[in-house]
LOROTOR-421932 format. One record per residue: x, y negated, z negated of N, C-alpha, C in turn; residue number from 1. Coordinates in pm, whole numbers. Atoms other than C-alpha are relative to their C-alpha. Example, Ala and Ser with C-alpha at 12.3 -4.5 7.8 and 13.67 -1.06 7.14 Angstrom:
+--------+--------+--------+--------+--------+--------+--------+--------+--------+-----+
:   n_px :   n_py :   n_pz :  ca_px :  ca_py :  ca_pz :   c_px :   c_py :   c_pz :   i :
+--------+--------+--------+--------+--------+--------+--------+--------+--------+-----+
:     89 :    119 :      0 :   1230 :    450 :   -780 :     90 :   -120 :      0 :   1 :
:    -82 :    119 :      6 :   1367 :    106 :   -714 :    -77 :   -109 :    -73 :   2 :
+--------+--------+--------+--------+--------+--------+--------+--------+--------+-----+
//
This chain:
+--------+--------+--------+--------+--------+--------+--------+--------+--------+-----+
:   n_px :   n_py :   n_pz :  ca_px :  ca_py :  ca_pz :   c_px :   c_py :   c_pz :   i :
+--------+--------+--------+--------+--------+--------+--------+--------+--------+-----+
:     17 :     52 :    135 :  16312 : -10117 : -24475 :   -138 :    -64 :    -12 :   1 :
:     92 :     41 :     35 :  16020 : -10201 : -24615 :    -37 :   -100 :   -137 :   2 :
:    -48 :    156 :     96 :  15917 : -10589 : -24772 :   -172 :     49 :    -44 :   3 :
:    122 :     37 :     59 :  15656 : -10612 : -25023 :    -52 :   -118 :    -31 :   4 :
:     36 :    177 :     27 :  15483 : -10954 : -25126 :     49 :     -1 :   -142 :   5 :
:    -27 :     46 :    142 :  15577 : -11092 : -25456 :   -109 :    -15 :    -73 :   6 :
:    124 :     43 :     77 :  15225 : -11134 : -25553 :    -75 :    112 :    -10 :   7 :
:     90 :    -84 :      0 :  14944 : -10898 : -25662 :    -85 :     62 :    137 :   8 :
:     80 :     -7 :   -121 :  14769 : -10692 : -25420 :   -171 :    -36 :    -15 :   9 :
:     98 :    110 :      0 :  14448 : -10876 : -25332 :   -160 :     98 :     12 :  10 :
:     86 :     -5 :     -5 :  14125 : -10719 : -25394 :   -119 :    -31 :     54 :  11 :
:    152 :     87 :    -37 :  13829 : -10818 : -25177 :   -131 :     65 :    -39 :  12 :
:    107 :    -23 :     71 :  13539 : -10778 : -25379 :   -116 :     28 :    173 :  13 :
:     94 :    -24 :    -69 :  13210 : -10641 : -25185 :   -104 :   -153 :     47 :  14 :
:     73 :     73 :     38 :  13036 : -10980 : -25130 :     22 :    -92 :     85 :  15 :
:    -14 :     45 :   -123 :  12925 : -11235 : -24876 :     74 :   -116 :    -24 :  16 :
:    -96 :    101 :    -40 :  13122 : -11595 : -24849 :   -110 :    -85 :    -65 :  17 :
:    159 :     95 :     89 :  12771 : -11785 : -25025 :      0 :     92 :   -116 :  18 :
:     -6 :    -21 :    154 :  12796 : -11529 : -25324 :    139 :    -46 :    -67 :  19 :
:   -144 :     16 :     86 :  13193 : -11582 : -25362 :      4 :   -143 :    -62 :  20 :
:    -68 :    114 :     61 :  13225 : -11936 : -25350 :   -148 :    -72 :    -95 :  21 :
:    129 :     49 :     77 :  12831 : -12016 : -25474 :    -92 :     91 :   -122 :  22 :
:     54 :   -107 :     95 :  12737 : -11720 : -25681 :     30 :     11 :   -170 :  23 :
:    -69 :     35 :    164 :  12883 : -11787 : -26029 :      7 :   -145 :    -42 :  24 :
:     72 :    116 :     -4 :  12766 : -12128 : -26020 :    192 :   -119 :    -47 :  25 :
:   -136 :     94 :     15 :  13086 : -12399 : -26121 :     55 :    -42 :   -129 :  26 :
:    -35 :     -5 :    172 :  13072 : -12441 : -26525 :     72 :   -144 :      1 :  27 :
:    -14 :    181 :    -18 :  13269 : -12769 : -26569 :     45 :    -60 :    142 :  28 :
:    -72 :     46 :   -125 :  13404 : -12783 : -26279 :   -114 :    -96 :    102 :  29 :
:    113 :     10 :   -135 :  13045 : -12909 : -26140 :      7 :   -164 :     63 :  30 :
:    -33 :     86 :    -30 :  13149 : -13263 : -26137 :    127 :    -38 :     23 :  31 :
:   -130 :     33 :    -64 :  13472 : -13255 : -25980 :    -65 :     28 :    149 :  32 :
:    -19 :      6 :   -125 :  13518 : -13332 : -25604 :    -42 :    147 :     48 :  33 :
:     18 :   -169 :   -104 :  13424 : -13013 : -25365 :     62 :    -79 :     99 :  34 :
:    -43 :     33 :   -124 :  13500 : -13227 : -25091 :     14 :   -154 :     28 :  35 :
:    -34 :    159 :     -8 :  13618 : -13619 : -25022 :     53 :    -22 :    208 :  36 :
:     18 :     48 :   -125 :  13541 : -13809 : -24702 :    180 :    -86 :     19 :  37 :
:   -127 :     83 :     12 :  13951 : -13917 : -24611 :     -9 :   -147 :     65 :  38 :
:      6 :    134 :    -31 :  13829 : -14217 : -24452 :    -57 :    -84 :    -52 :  39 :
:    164 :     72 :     30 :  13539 : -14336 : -24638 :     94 :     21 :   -171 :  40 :
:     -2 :     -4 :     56 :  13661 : -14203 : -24940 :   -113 :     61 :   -115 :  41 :
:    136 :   -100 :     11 :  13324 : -14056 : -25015 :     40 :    116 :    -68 :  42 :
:    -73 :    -78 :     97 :  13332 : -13794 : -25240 :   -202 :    115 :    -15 :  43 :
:    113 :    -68 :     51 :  13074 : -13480 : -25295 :     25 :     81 :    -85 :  44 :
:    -61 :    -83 :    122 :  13105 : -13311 : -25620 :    -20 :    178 :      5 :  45 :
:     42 :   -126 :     43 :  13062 : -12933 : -25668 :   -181 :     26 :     24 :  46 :
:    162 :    -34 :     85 :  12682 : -12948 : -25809 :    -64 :    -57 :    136 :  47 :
:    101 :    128 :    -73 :  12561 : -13183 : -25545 :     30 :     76 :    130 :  48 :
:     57 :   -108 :   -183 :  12708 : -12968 : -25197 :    -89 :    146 :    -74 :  49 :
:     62 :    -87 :    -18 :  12553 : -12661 : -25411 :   -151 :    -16 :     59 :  50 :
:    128 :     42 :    -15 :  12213 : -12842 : -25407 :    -28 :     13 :    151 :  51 :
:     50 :     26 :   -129 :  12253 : -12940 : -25050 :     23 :    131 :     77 :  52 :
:     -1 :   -170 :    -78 :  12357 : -12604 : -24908 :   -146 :     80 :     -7 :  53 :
:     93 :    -90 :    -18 :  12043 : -12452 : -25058 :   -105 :    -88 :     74 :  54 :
:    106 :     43 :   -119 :  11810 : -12731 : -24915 :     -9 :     18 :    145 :  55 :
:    -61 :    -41 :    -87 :  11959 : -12674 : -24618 :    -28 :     86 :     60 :  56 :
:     20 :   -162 :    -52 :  11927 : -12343 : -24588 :   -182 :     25 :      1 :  57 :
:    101 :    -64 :     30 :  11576 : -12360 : -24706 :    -84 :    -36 :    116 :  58 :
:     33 :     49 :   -138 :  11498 : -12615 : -24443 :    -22 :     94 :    130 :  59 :
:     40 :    -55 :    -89 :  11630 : -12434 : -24160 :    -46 :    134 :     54 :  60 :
:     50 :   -161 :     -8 :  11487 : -12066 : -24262 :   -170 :    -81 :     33 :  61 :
:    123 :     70 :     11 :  11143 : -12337 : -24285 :     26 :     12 :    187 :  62 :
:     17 :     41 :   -133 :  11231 : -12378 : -23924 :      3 :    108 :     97 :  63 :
:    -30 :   -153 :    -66 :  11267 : -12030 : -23837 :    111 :     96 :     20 :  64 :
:   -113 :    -38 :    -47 :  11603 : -11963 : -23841 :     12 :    154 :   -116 :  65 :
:     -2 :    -77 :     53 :  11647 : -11593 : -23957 :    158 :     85 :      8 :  66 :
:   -100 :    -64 :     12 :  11924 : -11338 : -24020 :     54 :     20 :    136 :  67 :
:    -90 :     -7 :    -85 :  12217 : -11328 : -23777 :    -58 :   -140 :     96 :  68 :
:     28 :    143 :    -71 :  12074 : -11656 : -23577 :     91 :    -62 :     12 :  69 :
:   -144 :     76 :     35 :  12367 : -11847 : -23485 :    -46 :   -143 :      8 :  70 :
:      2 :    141 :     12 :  12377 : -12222 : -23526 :    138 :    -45 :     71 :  71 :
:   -101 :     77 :    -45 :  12605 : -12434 : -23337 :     31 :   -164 :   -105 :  72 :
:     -9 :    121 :    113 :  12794 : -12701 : -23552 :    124 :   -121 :    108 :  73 :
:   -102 :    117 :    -63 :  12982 : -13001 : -23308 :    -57 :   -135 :     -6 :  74 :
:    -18 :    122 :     95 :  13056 : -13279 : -23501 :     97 :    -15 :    -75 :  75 :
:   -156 :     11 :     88 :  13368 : -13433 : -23639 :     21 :     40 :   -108 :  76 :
:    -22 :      4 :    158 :  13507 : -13378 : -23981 :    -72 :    -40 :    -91 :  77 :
:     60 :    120 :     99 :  13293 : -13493 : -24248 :    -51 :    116 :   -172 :  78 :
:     72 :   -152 :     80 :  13140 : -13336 : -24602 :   -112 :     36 :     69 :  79 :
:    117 :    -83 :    -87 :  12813 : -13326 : -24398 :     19 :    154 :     92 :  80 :
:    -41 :   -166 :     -4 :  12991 : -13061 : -24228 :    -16 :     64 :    -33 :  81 :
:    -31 :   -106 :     78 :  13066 : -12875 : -24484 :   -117 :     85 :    -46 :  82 :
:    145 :    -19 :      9 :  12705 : -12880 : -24609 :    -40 :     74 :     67 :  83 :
:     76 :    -57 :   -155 :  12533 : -12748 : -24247 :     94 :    110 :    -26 :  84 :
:    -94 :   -116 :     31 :  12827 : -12494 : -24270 :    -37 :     73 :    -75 :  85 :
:     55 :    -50 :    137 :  12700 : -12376 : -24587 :    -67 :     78 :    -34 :  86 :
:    121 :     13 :      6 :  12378 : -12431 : -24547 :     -8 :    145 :     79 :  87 :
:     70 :    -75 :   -141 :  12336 : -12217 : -24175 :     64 :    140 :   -109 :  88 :
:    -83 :   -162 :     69 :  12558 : -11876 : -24424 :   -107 :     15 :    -71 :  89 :
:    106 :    -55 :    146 :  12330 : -11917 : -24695 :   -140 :     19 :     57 :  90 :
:    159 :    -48 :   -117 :  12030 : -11890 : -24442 :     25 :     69 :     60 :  91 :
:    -48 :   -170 :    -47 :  12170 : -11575 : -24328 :     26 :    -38 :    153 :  92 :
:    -16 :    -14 :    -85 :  12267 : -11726 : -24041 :    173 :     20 :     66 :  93 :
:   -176 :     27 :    -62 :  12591 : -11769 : -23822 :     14 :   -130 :     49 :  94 :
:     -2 :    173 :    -22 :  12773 : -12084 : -23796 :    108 :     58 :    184 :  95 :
:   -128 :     74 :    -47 :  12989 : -12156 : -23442 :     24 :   -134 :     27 :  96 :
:    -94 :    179 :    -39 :  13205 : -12469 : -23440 :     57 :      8 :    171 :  97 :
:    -46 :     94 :   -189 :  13260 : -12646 : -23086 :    137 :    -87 :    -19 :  98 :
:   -102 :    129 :      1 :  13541 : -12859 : -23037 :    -59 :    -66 :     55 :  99 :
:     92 :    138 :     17 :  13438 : -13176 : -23057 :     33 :    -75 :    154 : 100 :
:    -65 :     73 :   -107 :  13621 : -13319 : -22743 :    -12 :     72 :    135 : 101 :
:    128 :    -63 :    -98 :  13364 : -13050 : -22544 :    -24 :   -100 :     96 : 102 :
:    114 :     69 :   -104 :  13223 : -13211 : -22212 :   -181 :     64 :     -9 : 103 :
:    138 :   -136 :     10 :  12848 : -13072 : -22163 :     -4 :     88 :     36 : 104 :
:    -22 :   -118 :    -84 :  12932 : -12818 : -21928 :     81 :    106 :   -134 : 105 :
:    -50 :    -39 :     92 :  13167 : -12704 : -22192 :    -53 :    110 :   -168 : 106 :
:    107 :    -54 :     85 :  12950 : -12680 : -22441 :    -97 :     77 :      2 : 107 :
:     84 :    -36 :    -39 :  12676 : -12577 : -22277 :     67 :    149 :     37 : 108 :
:    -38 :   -115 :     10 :  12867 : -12253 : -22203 :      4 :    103 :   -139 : 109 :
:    -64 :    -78 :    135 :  12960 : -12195 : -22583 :   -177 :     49 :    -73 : 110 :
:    120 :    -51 :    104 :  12580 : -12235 : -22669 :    -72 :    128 :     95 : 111 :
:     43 :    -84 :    -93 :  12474 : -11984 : -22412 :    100 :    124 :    -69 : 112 :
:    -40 :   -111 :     55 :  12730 : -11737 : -22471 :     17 :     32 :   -111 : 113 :
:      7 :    -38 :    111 :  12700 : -11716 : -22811 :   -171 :     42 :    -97 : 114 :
:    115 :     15 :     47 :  12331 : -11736 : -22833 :    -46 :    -94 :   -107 : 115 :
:     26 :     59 :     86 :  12309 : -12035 : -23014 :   -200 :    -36 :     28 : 116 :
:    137 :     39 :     39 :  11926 : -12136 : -23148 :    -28 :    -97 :    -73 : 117 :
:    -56 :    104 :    -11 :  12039 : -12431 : -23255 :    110 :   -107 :     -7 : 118 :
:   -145 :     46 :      9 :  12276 : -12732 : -23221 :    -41 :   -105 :    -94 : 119 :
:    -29 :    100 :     61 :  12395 : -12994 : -23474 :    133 :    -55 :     39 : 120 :
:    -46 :     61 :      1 :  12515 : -13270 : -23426 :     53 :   -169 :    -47 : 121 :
:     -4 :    114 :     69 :  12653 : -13655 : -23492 :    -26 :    -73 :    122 : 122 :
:      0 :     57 :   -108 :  12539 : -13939 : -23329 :     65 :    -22 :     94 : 123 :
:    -94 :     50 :    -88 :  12869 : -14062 : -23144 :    -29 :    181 :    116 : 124 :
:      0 :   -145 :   -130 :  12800 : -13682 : -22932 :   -133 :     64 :     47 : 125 :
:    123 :    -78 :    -58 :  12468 : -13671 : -22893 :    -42 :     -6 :    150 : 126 :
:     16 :    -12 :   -151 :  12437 : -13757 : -22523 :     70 :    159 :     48 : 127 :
:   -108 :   -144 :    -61 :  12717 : -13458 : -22469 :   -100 :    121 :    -69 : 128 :
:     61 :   -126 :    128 :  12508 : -13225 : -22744 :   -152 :    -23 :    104 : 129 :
:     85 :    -53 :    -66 :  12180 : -13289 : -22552 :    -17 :     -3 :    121 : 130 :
:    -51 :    -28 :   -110 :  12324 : -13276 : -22224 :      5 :    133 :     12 : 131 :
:    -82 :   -151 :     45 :  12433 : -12911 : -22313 :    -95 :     68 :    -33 : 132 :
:     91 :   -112 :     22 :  12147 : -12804 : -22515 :   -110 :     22 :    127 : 133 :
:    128 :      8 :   -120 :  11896 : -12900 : -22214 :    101 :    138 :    142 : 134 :
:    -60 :    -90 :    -67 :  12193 : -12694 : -21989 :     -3 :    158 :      1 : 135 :
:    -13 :   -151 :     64 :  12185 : -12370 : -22218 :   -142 :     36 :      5 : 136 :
:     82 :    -23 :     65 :  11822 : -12403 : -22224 :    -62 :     13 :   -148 : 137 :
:     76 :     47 :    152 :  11710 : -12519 : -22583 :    -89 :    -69 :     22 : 138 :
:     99 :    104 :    -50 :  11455 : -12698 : -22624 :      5 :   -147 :   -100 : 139 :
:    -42 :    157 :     42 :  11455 : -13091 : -22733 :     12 :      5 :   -172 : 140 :
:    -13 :    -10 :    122 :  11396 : -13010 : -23102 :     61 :    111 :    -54 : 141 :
:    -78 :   -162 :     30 :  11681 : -12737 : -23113 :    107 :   -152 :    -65 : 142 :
:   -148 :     94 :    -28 :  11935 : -13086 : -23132 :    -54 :    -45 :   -166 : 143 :
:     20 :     92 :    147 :  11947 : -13177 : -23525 :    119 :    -98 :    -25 : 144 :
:   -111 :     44 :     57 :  12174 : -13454 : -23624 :     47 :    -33 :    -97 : 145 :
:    -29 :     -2 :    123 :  12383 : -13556 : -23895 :    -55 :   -137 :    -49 : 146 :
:     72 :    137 :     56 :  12279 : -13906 : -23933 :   -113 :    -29 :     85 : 147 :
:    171 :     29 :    -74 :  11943 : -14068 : -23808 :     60 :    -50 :    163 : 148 :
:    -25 :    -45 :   -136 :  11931 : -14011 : -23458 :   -182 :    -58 :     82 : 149 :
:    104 :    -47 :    -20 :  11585 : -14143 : -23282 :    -31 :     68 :     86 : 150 :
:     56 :    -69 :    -63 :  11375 : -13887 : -23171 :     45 :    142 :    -22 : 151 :
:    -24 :    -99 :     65 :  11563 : -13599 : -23351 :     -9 :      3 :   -135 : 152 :
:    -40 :    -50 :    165 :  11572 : -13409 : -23682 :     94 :    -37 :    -56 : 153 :
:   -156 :     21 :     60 :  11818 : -13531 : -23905 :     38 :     62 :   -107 : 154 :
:    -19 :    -66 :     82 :  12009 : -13391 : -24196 :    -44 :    -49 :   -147 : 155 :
:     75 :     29 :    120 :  11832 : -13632 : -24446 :   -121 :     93 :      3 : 156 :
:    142 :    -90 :     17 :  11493 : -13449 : -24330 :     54 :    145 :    -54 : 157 :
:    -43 :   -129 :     46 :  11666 : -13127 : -24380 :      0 :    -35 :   -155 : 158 :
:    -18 :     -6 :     98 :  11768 : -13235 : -24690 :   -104 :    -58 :   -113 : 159 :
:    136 :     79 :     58 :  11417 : -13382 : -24820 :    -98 :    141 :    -31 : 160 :
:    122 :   -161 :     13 :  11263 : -12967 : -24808 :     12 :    -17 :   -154 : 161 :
:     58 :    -42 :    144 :  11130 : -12867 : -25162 :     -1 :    157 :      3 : 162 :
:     36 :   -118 :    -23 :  11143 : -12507 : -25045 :    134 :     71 :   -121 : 163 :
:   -138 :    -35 :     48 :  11363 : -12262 : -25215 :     70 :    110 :    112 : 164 :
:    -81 :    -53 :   -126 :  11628 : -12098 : -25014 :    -29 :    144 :     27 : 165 :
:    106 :   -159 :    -36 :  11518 : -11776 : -24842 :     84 :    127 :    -78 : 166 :
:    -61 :    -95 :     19 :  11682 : -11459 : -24999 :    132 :     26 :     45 : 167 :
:   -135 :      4 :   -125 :  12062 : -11410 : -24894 :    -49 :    167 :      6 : 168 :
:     46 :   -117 :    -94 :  12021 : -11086 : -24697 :    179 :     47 :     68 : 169 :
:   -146 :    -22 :   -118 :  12405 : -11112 : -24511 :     62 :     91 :   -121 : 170 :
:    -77 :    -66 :     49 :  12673 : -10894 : -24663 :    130 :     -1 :     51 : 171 :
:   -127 :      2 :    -18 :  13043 : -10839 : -24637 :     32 :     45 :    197 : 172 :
:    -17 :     -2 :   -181 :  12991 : -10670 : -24251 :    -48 :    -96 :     75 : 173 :
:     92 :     52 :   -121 :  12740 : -10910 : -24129 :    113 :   -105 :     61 : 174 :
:    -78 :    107 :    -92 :  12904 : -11182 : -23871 :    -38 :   -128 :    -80 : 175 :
:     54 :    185 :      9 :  12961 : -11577 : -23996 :      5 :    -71 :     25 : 176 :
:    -26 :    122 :    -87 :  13120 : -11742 : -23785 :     30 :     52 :    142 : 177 :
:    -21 :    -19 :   -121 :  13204 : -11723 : -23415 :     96 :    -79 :     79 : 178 :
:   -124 :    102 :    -11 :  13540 : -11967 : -23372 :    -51 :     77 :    167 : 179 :
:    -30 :    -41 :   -158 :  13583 : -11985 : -22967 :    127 :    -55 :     28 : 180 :
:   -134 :      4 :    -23 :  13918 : -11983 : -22834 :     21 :    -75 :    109 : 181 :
:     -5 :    106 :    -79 :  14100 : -12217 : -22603 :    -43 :     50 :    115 : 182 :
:     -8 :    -25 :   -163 :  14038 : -12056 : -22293 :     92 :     23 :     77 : 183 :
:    -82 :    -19 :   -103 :  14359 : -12038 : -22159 :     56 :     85 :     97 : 184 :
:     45 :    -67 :   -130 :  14296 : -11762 : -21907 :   -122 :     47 :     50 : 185 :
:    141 :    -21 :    -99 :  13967 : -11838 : -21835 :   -120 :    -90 :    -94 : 186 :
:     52 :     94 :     92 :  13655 : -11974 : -21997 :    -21 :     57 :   -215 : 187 :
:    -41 :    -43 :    145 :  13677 : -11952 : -22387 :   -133 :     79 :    -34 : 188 :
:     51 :   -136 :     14 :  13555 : -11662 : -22534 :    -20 :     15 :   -194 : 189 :
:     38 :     51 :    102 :  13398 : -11641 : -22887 :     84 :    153 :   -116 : 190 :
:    -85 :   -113 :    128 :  13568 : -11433 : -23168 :    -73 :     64 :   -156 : 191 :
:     52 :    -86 :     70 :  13384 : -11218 : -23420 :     71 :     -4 :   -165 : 192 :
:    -36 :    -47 :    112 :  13446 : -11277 : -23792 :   -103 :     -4 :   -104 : 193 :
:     74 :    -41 :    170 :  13286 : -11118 : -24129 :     17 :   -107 :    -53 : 194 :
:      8 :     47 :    110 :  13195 : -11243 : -24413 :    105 :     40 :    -98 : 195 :
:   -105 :   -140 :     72 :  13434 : -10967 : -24561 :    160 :   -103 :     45 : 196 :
:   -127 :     43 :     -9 :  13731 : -11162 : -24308 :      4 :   -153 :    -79 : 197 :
:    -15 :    124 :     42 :  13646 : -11523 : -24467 :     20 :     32 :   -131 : 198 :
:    -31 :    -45 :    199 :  13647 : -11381 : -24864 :    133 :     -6 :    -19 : 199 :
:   -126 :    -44 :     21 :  13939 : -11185 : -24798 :    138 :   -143 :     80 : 200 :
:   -115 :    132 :    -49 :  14126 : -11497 : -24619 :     35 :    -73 :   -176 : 201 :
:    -27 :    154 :     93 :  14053 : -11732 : -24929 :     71 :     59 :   -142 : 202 :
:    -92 :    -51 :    101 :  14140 : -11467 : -25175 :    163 :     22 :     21 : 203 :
:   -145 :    -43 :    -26 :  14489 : -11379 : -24978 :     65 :   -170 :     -7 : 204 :
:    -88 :     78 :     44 :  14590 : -11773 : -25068 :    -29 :    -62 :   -118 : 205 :
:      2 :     46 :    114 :  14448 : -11780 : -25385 :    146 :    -32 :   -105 : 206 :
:   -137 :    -35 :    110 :  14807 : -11679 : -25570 :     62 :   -130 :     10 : 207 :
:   -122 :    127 :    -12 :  14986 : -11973 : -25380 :    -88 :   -175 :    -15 : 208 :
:     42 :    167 :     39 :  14693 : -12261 : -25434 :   -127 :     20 :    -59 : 209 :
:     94 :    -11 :    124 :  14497 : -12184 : -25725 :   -180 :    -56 :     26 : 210 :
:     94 :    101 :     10 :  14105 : -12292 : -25749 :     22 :    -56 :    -95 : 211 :
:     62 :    142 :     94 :  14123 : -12577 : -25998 :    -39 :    -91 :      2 : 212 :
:     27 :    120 :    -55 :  14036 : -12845 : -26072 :     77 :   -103 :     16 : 213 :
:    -97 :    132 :    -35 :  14218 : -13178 : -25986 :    -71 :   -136 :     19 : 214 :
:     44 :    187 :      4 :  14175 : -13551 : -26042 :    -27 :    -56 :    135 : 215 :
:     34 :     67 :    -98 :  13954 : -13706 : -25757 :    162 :   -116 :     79 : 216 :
:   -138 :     35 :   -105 :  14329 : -13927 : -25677 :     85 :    123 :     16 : 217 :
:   -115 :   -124 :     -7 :  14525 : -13606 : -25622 :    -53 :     -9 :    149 : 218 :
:    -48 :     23 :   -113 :  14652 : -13632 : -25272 :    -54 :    119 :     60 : 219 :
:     88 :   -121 :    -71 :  14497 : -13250 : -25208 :   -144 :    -65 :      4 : 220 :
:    131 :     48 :     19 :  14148 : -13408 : -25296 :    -16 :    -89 :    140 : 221 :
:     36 :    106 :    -66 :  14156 : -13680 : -25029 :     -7 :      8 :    176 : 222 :
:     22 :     35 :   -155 :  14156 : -13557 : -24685 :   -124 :    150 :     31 : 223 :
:     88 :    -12 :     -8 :  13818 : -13424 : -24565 :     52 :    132 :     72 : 224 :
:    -27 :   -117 :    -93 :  13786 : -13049 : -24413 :   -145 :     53 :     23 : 225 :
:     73 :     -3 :    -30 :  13581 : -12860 : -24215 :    -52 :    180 :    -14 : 226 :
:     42 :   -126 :     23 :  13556 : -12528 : -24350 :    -61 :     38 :   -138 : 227 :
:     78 :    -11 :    151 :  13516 : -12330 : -24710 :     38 :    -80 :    -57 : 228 :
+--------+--------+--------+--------+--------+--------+--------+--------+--------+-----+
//
């Protein structure tokens, strides 16, 4: 026997993960929440991560970072996250996320085998983050962090460029992220997904949780994430 879904079948448009969710710009929606800090309460609207995604991006294409380049992102939860996340797609690059609770050795494996070219990070991990990058071979100004850090790049400087963001170039095949898996028969091993698998994810739960908008107290609004 054969079960069908109850819902429409899901279309994934041709198009990278920076045209879906940034390409049609936000209309009123531009001052509602995109993303709220659950501890802080912090709050970044729509209009304001688009802004920072493209500085972002414009920054680190300013810094050399070109198509398929992966970026390493280990650092807790935060909207800054989300931003750098954003940012490294819309600079045609590739993001992978670390778990945060990495040793250096750890790390220092994930940026090696993935070819990372650079890492971000937050202060509370920067000993572990440039422990790791000096391990993988980076060099001292590969380590950007999220808050002021001395003697590194931070994501205010990033976010201080005037440039405009380089051309998006990626498409539905290119690679965007690189999740690494626990390891549990051996050392963790990095996983390969499109732009094409992140679209088609967000469209296959559009039916059951709508984009709208919702009142900054709405209990979905208030706890911070680290993805789209």
């Amino acid at each position: 026997m054969s079960l069908r879904s109850p819902y429409p079948d899901v279309e994934i448009p041709e198009v990278s993960l920076p045209e879906l969710l940034f390409g049609a710009g936000f209309g009123d929606r531009a001052d509602a929440p995109a993303v709220v800090d659950g501890s802080t309460g912090a709050a970044v609207t729509f209009a304001q991560l688009d802004a920072m995604v493209d500085r972002i991006a414009a920054a680190l294409h300013g810094r050399g970072l070109r198509r398929g380049d992966v970026v390493a992102l280990f650092a807790p939860n935060s909207p800054t996250w989300v931003a750098v996340f954003h940012g490294v797609l819309r600079a045609n690059g590739v993001v992978t996320s670390a778990n945060s609770l990495y040793s250096p050795t750890e790390l220092a494996h994930q940026l090696a085998d993935s070819g990372a070219r650079m890492l971000v990070t937050a202060s509370p991990f920067v000993d572990r983050a440039t422990a790791a990058a000096a391990s993988a071979g980076l060099p001292a100004d590969a380590v950007v962090t999220l808050d002021p850090v001395d003697g590194h790049i931070s994501l205010a400087d990033l976010l201080s460029s005037t440039a405009e963001p380089p051309v998006l170039e990626v498409g539905p095949t290119d690679t965007a992220v690189l999740p690494y898996s626990s390891g549990t028969t051996g050392l963790a091993k990095g996983v390969i997904l499109t732009h094409r698998n992140l679209v088609a994810n967000l469209l296959q739960l559009a039916p059951w949780r709508p984009r709208t908008r919702r009142p900054a107290s709405s209990p979905s609004c208030r706890s911070s994430t680290s993805t789209a």
